[in-house]
matplotlib code that plots the C-alpha trace (Angstrom):
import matplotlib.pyplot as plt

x = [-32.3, -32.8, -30.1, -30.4, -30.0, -27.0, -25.2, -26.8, -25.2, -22.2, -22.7, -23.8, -21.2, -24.0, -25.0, -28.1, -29.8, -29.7, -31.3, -33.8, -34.3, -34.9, -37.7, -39.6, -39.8, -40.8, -37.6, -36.4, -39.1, -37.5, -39.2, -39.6, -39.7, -38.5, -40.6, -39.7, -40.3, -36.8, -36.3, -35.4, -33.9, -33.9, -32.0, -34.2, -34.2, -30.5, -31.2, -33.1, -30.8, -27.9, -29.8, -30.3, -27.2, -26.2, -28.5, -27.4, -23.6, -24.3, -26.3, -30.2, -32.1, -34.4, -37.7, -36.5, -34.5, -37.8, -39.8, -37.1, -37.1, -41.4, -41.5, -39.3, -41.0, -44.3, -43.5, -43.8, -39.9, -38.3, -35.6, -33.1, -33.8, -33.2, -29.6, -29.1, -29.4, -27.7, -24.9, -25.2, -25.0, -22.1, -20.1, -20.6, -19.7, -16.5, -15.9, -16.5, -14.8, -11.3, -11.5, -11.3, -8.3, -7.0, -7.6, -5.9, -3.1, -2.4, -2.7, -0.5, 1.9, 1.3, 2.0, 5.1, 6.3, 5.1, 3.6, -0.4, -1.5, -4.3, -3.4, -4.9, -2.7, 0.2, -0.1, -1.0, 2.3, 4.9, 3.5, 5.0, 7.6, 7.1, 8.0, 8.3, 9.8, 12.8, 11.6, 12.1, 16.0, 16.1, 14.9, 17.4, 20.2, 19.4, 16.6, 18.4, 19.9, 17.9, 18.2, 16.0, 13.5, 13.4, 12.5, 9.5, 8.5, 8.3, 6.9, 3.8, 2.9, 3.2, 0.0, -0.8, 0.1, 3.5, 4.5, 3.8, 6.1, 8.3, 8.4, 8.3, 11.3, 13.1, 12.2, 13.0, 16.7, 17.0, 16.3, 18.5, 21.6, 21.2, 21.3, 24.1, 26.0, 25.3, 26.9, 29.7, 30.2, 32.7, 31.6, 34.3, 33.0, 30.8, 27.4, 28.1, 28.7, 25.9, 23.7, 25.0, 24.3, 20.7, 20.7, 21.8, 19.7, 16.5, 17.5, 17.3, 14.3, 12.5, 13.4, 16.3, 19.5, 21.9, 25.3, 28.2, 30.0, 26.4, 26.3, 29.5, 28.4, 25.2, 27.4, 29.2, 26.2, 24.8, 27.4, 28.4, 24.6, 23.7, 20.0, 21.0, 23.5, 20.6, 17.8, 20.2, 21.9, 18.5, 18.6, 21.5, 24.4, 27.2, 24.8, 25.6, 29.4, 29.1, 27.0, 29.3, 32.4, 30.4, 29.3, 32.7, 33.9, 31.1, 31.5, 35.2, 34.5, 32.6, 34.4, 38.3]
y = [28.0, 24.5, 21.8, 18.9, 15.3, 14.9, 18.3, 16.6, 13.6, 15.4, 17.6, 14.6, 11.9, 9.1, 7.5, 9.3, 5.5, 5.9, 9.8, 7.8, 5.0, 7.1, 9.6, 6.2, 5.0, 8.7, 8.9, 12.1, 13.6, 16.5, 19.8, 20.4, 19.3, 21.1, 21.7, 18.7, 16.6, 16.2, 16.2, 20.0, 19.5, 22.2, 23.7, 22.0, 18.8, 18.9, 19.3, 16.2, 14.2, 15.3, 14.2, 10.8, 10.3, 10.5, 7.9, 5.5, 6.2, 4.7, 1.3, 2.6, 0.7, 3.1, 2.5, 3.8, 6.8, 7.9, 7.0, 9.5, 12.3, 12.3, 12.5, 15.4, 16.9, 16.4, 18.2, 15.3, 15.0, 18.1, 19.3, 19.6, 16.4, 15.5, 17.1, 15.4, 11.8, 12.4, 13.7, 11.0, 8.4, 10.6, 10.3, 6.1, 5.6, 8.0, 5.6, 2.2, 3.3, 4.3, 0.9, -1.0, 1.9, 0.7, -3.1, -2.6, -0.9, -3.6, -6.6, -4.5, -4.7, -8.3, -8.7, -7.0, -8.5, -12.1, -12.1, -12.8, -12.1, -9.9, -6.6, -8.4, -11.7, -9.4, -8.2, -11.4, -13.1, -10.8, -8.4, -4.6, -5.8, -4.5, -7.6, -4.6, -2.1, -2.5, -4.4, -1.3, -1.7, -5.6, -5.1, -2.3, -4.3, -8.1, -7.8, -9.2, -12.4, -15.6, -15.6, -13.0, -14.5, -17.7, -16.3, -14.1, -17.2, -19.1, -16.4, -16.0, -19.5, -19.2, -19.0, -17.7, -21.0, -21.6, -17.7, -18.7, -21.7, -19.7, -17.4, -19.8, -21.6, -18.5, -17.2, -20.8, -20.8, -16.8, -17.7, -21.1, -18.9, -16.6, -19.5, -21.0, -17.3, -17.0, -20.3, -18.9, -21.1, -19.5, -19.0, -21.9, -24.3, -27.9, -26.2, -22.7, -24.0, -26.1, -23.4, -21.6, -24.6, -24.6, -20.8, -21.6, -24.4, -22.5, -19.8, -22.3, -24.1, -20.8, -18.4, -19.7, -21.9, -20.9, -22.3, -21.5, -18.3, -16.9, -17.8, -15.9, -12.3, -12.8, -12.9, -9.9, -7.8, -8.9, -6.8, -4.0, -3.4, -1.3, -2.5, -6.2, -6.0, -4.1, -6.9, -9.6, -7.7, -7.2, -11.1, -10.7, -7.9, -9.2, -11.8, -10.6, -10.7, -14.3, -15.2, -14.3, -15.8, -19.0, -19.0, -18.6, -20.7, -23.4, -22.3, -23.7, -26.8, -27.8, -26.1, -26.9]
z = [-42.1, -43.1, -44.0, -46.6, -45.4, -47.5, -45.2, -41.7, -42.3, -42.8, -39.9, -37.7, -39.0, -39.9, -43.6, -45.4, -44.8, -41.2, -41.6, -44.2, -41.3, -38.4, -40.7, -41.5, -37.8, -36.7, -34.6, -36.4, -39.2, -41.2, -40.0, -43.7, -47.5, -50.7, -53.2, -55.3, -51.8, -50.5, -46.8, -45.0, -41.6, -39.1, -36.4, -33.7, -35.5, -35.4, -31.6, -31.6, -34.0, -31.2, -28.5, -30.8, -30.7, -27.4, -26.3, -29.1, -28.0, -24.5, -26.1, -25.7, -28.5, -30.3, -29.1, -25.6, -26.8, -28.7, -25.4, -23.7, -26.2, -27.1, -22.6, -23.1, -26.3, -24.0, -21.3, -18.9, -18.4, -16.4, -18.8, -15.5, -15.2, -18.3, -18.3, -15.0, -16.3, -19.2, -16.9, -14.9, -17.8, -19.1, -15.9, -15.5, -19.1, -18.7, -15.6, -17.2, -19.8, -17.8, -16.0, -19.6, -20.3, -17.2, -17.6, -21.5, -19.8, -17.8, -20.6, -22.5, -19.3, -18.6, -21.8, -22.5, -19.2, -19.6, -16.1, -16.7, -13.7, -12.5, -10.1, -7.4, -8.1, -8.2, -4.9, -3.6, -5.3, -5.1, -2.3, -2.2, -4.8, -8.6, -10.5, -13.5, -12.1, -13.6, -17.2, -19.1, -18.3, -18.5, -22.5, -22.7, -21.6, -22.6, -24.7, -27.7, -26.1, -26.2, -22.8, -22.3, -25.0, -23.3, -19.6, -21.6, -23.5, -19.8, -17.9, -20.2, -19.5, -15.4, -13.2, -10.2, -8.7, -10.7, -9.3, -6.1, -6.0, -7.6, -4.9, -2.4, -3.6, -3.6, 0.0, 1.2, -0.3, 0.9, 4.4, 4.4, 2.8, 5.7, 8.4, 6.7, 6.5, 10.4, 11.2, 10.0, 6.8, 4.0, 0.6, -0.7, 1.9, 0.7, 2.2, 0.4, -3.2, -3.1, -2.2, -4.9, -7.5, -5.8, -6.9, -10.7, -10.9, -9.8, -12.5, -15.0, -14.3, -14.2, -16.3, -18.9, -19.6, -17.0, -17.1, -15.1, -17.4, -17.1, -13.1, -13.0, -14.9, -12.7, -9.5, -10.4, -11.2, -7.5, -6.2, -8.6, -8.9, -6.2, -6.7, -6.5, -4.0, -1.5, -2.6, -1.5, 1.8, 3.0, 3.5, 5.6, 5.8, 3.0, 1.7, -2.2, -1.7, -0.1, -2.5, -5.6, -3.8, -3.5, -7.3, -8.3, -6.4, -7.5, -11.0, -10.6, -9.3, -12.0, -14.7, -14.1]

ax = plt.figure().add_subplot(projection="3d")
ax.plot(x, y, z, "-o")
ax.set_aspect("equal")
plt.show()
């Protein structure tokens, strides 16, 4: 059984050129010729065109895939230990090739997040936190306000650096709320709104425009989201409900 170049092109998903190419640099030489002189491949030449292949699918140029094949052909290569390389090549190019899945997945991510950071900078910013763990929802519920557009815009441009001063300023205002809350301050006192201005403030200098109707909705969802209320009640017991007293309470200071 022999096969035109035409059908093991076909067979073999390359251009008749590159069949033409690899007969003239005696890579691949058809087994065969018809009788008006047109190459004849057969079944073992398909062998060798598959084992072509491989090699050029992992990035060997062609002077060392027909060094590899002609030790083979020659009996100097061990045919398991043939198979073994080519396994072996298999297996690191299915693992470089998952960490670039991995590394796309990610952009894709970052991307979709705003937050351009690395795995490794994650961790190192935000520790055991998911800063995306609940994005998914965020888009659901505000991705069509320019709110929500403006804090993506802003958080594609943050560093490593600008995330950790972000951070920073927040685990700096979390543990000075708490000291205030434990010297028994009320959430109408002085100390209290202005601590809750520091909180609006922060909000809009890092992620969008927040004036005081928005300060207000925020305050509510801190304690009729469960999730909220926990994040800021792990600061202190009743942090979220002080808190919301003490933005509305600012709110109407500035507002009336």
């Amino acid at each position: 059984m022999s096969y035109s170049v035409g059908q093991v092109a076909g067979f073999a998903g390359v251009t008749v050129r590159t069949l033409h190419h690899y007969d003239d640099i005696g890579l691949l030489v058809p087994s065969e010729r018809s009788r008006a002189g047109h190459r004849r491949y057969s079944d073992a030449d398909l062998d060798r065109l598959q084992q072509i292949l491989f090699y050029r699918e992992l990035g060997f140029p062609l002077d060392e895939v027909a060094a590899l094949l002609e030790g083979l052909a020659a009996g100097t290569s061990d045919p398991r230990a043939h198979l073994r390389r080519q396994h072996e090549l298999l297996t690191a190019r299915i693992e470089k090739l998952q960490k670039m899945a991995a590394a796309v997945e990610h952009a894709m991510e970052a991307h979709k997040m705003g937050i351009n950071l690395t795995p490794e900078e994650k961790f190192e910013v935000f520790g055991d936190k998911d800063p995306e763990q609940y994005a998914e929802e965020a888009e659901e519920r505000w991705g069509g306000t320019e709110a929500y557009a403006e804090s993506q815009r802003r958080a594609a441009r943050y560093t490593k650096e600008d995330w950790k001063r972000l951070q920073a300023e927040a685990t700096d205002w979390s543990e000075r709320y708490a000291a205030l809350m434990a010297e028994g301050e009320q959430p109408t006192g002085e100390r209290a709104m202005d601590m809750a201005e520091e909180h609006r403030r922060h909000i809009g200098t890092w992620y969008y425009e927040c004036g005081y109707e928005m300060h207000r909705c925020l305050g509510d969802m801190y304690v009729s989201d469960e999730r909220f209320k926990a994040f800021y009640d792990s600061m202190r017991p009743g942090l979220a409900e002080h808190l919301r007293e003490a933005i509305m309470a600012n709110a109407a200071r500035h507002t009336s």
